[in-house]
C-alpha positions as CSV (number, residue, x, y, z in Angstrom):
1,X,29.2,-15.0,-55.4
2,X,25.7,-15.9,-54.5
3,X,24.5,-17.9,-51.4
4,X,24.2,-21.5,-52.2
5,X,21.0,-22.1,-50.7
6,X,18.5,-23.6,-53.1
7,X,15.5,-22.9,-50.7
8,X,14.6,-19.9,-52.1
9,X,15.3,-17.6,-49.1
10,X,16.9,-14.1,-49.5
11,X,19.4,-14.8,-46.8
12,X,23.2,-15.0,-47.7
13,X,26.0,-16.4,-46.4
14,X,29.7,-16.9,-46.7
15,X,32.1,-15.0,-49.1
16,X,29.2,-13.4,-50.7
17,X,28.0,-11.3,-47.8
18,X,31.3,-10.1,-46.3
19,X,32.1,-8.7,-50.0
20,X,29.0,-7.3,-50.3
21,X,27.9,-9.9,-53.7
22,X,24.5,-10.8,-52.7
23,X,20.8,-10.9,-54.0
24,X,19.6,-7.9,-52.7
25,X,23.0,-5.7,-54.3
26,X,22.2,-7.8,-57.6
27,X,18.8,-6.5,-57.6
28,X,19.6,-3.1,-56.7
29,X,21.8,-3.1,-59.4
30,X,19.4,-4.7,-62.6
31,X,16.8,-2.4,-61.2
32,X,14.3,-5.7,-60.7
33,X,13.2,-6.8,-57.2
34,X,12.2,-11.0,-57.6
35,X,9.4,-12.3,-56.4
36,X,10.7,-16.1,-56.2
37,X,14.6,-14.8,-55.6
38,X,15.0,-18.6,-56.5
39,X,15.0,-17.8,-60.5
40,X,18.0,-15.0,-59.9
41,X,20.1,-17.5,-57.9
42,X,19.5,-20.1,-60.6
43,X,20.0,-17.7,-63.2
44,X,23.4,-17.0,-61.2
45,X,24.5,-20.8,-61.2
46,X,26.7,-22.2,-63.5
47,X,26.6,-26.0,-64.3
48,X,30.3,-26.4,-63.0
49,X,29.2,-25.5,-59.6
50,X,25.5,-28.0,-60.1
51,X,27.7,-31.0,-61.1
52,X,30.1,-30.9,-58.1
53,X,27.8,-30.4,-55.8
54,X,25.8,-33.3,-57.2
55,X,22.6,-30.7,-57.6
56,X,20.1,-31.5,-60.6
57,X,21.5,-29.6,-63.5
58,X,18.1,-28.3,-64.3
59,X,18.7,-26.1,-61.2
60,X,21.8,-24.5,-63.4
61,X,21.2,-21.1,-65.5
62,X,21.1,-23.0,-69.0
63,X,17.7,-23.1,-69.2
64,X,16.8,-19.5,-68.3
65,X,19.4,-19.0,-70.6
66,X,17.8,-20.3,-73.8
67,X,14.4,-18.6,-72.6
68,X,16.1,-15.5,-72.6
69,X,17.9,-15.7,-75.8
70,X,14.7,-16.0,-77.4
71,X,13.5,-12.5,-75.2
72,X,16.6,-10.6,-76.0
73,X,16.0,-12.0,-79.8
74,X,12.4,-10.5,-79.8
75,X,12.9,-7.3,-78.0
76,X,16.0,-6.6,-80.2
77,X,14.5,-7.4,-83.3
78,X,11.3,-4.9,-82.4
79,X,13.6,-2.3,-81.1
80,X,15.7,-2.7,-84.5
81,X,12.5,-2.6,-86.6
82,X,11.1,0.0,-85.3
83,X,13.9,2.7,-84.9
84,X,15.2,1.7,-88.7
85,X,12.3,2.0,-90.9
86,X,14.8,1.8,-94.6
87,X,17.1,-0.9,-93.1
88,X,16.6,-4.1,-95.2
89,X,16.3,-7.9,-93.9
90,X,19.8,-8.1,-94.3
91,X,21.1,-5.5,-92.4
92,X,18.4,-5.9,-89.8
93,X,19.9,-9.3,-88.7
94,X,23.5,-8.5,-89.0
95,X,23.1,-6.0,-86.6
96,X,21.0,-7.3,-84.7
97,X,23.3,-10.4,-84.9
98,X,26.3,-7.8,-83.7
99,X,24.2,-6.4,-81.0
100,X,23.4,-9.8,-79.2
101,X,26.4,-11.5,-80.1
102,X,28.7,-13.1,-76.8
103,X,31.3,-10.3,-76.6
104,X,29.0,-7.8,-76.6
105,X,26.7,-9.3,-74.3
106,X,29.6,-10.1,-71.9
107,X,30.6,-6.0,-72.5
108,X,27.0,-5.5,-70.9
109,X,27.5,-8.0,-68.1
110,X,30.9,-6.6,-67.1
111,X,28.9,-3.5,-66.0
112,X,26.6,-5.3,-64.1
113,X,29.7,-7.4,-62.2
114,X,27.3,-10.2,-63.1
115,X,30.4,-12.8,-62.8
116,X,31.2,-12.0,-59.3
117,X,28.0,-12.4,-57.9
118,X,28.1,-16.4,-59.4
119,X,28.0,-19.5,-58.3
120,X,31.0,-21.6,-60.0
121,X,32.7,-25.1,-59.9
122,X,35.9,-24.9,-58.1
123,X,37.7,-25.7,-60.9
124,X,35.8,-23.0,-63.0
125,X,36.7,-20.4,-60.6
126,X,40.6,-21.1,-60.7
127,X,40.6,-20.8,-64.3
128,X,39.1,-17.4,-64.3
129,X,35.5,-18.5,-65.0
130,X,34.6,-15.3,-63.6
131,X,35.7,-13.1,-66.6
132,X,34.9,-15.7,-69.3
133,X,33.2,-14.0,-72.1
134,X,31.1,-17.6,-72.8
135,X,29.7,-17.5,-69.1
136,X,28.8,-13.7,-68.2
137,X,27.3,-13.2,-72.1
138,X,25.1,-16.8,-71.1
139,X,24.3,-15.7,-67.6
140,X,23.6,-12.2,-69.3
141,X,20.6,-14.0,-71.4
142,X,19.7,-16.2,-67.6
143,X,18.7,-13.0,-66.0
144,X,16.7,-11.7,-68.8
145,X,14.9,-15.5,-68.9
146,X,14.4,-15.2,-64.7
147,X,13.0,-11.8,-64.9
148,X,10.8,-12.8,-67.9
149,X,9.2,-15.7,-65.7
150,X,9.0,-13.7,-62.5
151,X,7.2,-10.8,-63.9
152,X,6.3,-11.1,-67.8
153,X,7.7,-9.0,-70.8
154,X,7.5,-5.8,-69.2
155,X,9.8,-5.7,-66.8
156,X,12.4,-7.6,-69.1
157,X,12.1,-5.3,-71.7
158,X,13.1,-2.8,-69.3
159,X,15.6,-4.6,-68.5
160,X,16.9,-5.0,-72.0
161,X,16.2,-1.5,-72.9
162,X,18.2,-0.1,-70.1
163,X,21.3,-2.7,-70.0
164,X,21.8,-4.0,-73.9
165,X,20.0,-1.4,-76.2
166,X,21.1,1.8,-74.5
167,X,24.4,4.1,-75.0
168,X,24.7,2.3,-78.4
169,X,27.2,4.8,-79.6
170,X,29.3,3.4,-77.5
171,X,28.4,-0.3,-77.9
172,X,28.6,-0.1,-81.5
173,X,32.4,1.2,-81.6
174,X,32.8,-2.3,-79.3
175,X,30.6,-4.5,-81.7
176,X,32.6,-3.7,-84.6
177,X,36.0,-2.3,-82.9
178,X,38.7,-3.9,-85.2
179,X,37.2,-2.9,-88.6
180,X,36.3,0.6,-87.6
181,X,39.7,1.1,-86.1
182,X,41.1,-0.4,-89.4
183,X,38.6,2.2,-91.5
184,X,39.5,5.3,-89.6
185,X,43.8,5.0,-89.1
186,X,43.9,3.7,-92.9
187,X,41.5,5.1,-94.3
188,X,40.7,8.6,-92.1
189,X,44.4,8.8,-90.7
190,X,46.5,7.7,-94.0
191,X,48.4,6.1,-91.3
192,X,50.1,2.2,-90.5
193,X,48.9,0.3,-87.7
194,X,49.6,-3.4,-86.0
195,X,48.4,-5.7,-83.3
196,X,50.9,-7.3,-80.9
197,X,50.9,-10.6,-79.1
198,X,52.5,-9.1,-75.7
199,X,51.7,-12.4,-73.4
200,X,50.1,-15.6,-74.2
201,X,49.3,-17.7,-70.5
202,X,47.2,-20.5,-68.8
203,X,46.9,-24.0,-69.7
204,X,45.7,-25.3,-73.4
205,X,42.6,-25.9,-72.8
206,X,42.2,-21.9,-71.0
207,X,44.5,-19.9,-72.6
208,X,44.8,-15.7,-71.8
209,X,46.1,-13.7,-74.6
210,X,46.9,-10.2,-73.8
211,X,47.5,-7.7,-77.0
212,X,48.5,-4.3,-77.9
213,X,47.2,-2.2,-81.2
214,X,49.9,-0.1,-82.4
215,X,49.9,3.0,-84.7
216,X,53.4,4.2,-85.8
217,X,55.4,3.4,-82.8
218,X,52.0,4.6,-80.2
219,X,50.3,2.3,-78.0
220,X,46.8,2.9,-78.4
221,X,45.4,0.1,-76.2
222,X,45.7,-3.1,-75.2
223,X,43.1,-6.2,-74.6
224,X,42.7,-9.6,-72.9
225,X,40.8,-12.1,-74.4
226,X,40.7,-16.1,-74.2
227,X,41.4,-15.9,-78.7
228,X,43.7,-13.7,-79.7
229,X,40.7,-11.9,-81.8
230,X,38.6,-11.3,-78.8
231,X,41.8,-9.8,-77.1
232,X,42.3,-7.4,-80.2
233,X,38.9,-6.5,-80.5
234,X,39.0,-5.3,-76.9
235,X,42.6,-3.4,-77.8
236,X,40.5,-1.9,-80.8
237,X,38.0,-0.6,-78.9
238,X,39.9,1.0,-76.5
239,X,42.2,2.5,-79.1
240,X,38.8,4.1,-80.9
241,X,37.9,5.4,-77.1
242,X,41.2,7.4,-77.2
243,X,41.6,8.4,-80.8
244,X,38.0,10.0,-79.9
245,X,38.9,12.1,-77.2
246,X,41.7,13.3,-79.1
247,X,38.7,14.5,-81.8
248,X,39.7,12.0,-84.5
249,X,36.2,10.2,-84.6
């Protein structure tokens, strides 16, 4: 995780320097060197970790995050428009709806290891606030928002561009896993299928469901998720990433 230091400094202390989590690495990795490295700590800073350490909650991601929502909407949208000339209104926003939605946002952040360069509540880091699609997909949209106020549209278009718009082959077999999977074994394959409940753990409130997707007898791949849908849409997905390599797609 990042340094705590809220005075804007580069220097980095603690757990986040000996395993190598720290601003500079982060900005290697987005491709964006900050001017005020204060907007990618904030963007980093999750309001568990503002409210117990009593810091004002402005100083959290949330509102970088709802700037860059309305970035990613834009660029998205444009990127969309442009590259689809015949796709109607309607298909325009569901895709774009698909494309921007939190699992696949949190699909792009898990390349980035954007959750283990965060700042995060005790408590939110013992319940694995780390891999919590709701967090890395809203600290996804943070760094788009810091990079927009550090150095304009530009810079967090390329961001976008190079992070959420690109290897959208891929992407798109994630954004839609289950019902493509469900198209191409029942309808491609003429064959039977099932998803599997294979452990259910953590407390109420932060449950982990863990499932497998089956096709006659075959375990094609399983998932995690905190819903059992968001842990069968991540089985789906990787089922469709081996039943192509086997040349079924």
């Amino acid at each position: 995780m990042l340094d705590s230091d809220t005075s804007g400094g580069r220097s980095l202390q603690g757990r986040s320097a000996v395993h190598g989590y720290t601003v500079e690495v982060l900005e290697e990795r987005i491709g964006y060197r900050f001017r005020d490295v204060a907007l990618l700590k904030q963007a980093m800073t999750h309001s568990s970790f503002t409210n117990e350490q009593k810091i004002r909650k402005t100083q959290n991601y949330e509102r970088l995050e709802f700037l860059g929502d309305a970035v990613l909407e834009l660029v998205s949208s444009e990127f969309l428009f442009r590259g689809n000339p015949k796709m109607s209104e309607g298909e325009l926003t569901k895709t774009r709806a698909s494309m921007v939605c939190e699992p696949s946002l949190a699909f792009c952040a898990r390349d980035l290891e954007l959750g283990k360069f965060m700042l995060l509540g005790k408590g939110e880091e013992n319940t694995g606030g780390r891999s919590r699609d709701s967090i890395v997909s809203d600290a996804m949209e943070a760094v788009i928002g810091a990079i927009y106020l550090d150095g304009g549209m530009e810079p967090a278009k390329a961001f976008i561009d190079r992070f959420v718009l690109s290897d959208l082959e891929d992407k798109q077999l994630f954004y839609d896993s289950k019902s493509n999977l469900q198209e191409l074994i029942q309808g491609k394959l003429k064959k039977a299928f099932s998803y599997e409940l294979l452990e259910e753990s953590g407390p109420e409130h932060d449950k982990l469901f863990r499932v497998s997707v089956n096709m006659e007898g075959e375990t094609l791949g399983t998932g995690e998720g905190k819903t059992k849908k968001m842990a069968e849409q991540q089985a789906a997905y990787k089922a469709l990433l081996l039943l192509r390599d086997r040349g079924c797609i």
